[in-house]
C-alpha positions in Angstrom: 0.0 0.0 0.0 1.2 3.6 -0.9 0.1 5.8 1.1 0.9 10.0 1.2 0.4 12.3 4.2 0.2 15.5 3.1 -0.1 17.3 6.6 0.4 15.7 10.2 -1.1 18.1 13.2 -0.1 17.1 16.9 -2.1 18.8 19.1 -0.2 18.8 22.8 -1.0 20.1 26.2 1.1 20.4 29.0 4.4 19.2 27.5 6.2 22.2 29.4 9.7 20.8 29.8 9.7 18.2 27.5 9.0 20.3 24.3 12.2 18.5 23.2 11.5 15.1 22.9 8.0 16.2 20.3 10.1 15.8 17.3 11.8 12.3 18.0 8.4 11.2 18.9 6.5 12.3 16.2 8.9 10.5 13.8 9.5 7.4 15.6 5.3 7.2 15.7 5.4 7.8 11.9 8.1 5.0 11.7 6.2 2.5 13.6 3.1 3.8 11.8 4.1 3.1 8.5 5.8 -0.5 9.9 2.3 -1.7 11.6 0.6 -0.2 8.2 2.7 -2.9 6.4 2.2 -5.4 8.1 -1.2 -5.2 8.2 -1.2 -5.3 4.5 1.2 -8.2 4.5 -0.8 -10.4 7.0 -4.3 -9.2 6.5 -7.5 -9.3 3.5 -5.4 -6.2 2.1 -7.5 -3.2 1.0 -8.0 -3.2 -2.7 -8.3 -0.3 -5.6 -7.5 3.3 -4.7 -9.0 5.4 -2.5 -8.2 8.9 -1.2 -9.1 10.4 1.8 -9.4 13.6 2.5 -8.7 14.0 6.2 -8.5 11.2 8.9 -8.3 11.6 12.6 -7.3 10.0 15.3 -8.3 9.0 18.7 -7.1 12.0 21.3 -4.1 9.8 23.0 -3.3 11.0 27.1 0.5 10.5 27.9 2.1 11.7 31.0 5.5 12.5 29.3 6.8 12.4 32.8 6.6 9.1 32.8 6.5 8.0 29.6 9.0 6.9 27.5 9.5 8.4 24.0 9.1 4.8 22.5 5.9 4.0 24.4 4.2 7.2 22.9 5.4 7.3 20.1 4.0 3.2 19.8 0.5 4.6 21.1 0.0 7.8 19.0 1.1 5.3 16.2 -1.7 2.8 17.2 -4.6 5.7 16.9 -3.3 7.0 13.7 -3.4 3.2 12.6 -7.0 2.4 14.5 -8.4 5.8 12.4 -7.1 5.0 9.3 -8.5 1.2 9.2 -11.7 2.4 10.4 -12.0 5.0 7.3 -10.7 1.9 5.2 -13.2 -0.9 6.1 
């Protein structure tokens, strides 16, 4: 499956001291993202012909940064962006 994102909007509250660790998290959830999206494809019925989709969003996802590690939400934002997107496919 190709897929394009043409815009990706975080929306974060309370993140006061930790305003450095945004980035790395947003890309490692794109990374995992994009390996959970293929292996869904690989293991699954597969979604077949094109579609496009004008927006998609996902669940609000809570994280306590201060006690969460960048790979655990990063692995959860990745898991709502993933639960939205089959939900808009199915």
């Amino acid at each position: 499956m190709d897929i394009k994102v043409d815009a990706l909007q975080i929306n974060m509250e309370g993140a006061a001291g930790h305003e450095h660790r945004i980035r790395p998290i947003a890309t490692r959830a794109a990374s995992i993202f994009a390996e959970q999206l293929d292996a869904y494809c690989a293991g699954g019925p597969g979604i077949s012909g094109s579609r496009r989709l004008s927006s998609v969003s996902g669940a609000p996802v809570s994280l306590d940064l201060g006690t969460t590690t960048d790979e655990q939400a990063a692995s959860n934002i990745a898991r709502s962006w993933l639960d939205a997107l089959m939900l808009k496919l199915m």
